[in-house]
C-alpha positions in Angstrom: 42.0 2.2 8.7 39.9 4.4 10.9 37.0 4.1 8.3 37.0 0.1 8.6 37.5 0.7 12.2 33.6 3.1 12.1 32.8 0.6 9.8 33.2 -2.9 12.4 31.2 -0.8 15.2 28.0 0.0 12.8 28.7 -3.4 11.7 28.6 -5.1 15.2 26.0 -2.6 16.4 23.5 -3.7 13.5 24.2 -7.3 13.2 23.4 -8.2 17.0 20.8 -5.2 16.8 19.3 -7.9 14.3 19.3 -10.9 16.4 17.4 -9.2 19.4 15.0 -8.5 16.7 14.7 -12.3 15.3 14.2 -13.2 18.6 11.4 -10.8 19.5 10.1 -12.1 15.7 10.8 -16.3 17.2 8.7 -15.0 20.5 5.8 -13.8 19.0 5.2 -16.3 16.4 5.4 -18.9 19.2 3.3 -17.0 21.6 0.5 -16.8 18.6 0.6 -20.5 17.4 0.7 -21.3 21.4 -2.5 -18.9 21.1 -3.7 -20.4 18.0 -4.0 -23.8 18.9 -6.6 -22.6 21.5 -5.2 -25.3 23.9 -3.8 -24.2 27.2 -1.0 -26.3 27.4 0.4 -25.1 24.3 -0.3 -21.6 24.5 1.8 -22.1 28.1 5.1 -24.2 26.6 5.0 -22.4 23.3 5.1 -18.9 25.9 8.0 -20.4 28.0 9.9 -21.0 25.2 9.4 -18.1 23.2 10.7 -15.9 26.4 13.8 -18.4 26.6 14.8 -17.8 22.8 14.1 -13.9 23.4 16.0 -13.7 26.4 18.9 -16.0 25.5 19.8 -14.1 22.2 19.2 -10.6 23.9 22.0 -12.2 26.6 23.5 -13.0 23.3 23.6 -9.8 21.6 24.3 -7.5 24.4 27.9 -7.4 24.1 28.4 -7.3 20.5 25.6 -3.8 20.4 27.9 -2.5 23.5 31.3 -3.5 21.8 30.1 -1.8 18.3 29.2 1.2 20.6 32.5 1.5 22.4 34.4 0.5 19.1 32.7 4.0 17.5 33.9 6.0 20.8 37.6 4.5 20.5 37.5 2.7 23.7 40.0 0.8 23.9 38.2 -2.0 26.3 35.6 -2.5 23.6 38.3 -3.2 21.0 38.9 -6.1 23.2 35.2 -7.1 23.7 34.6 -6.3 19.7 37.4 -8.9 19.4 36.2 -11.6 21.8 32.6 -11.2 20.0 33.8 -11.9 17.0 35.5 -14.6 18.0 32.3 -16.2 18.6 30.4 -14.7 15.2 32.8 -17.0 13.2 30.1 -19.5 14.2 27.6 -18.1 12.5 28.2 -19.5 9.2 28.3 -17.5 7.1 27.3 -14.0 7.6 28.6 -14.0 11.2 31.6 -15.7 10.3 32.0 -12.7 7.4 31.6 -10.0 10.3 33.7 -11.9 12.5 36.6 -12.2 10.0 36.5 -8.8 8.7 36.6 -7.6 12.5 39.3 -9.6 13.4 41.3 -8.0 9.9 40.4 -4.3 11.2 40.7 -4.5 14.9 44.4 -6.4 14.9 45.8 -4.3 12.3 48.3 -2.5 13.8 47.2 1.0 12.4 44.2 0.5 14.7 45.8 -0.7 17.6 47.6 2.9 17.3 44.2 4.5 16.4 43.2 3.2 20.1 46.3 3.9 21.3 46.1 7.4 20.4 42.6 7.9 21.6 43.3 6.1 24.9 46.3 8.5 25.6 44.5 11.8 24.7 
């Protein structure tokens, strides 16, 4: 189980990793239409929204990069957050709710809630 268990972190870590990035990619092609379009009314709206999609996945995806990184280190807490994130990833159909799924499998099994156990007592 500890291999699925390395395997959920990486998991969680790239995934969200990946929506910060789609939503630095959403920002910039909205900023350059906005830009495009040569009207200053556009290139303002398409800006604003661009930095609400950005910052709104980033707000997003923070918790799933820092549960994937605590779920690596054994931390027991970020079993817990891992958990609740996935929770929320079986929303997004239907890679998301793969990950999601497949975290919920690893992270209740109870060979690694004694993994955690373990690495929480030493």
């Amino acid at each position: 189980m500890d291999k699925h268990v390395t395997l959920v972190g990486v998991l969680h870590i790239v995934w969200h990793s990946l929506a910060v990035g789609l939503g630095f990619l959403a920002f910039t092609i909205l900023t350059l239409v906005g830009r495009l379009s040569c009207e200053p009314e556009a290139i303002r709206i398409l800006g604003i929204i661009g930095w609400v999609i950005l910052v709104f996945v980033t707000l997003l995806a923070i918790p799933g990069v820092i549960g994937g990184i605590a779920v690596l280190k054994r931390k027991s807490w970020g079993r817990i957050l891992a958990m609740v994130v996935s929770i929320f990833d079986l929303l997004d159909i239907p890679l998301g709710t793969a990950l999601g799924a497949y975290s919920l499998w690893v992270l209740l099994h109870d060979d690694t809630i004694a993994i955690f156990e373990r690495e929480s007592g030493s």
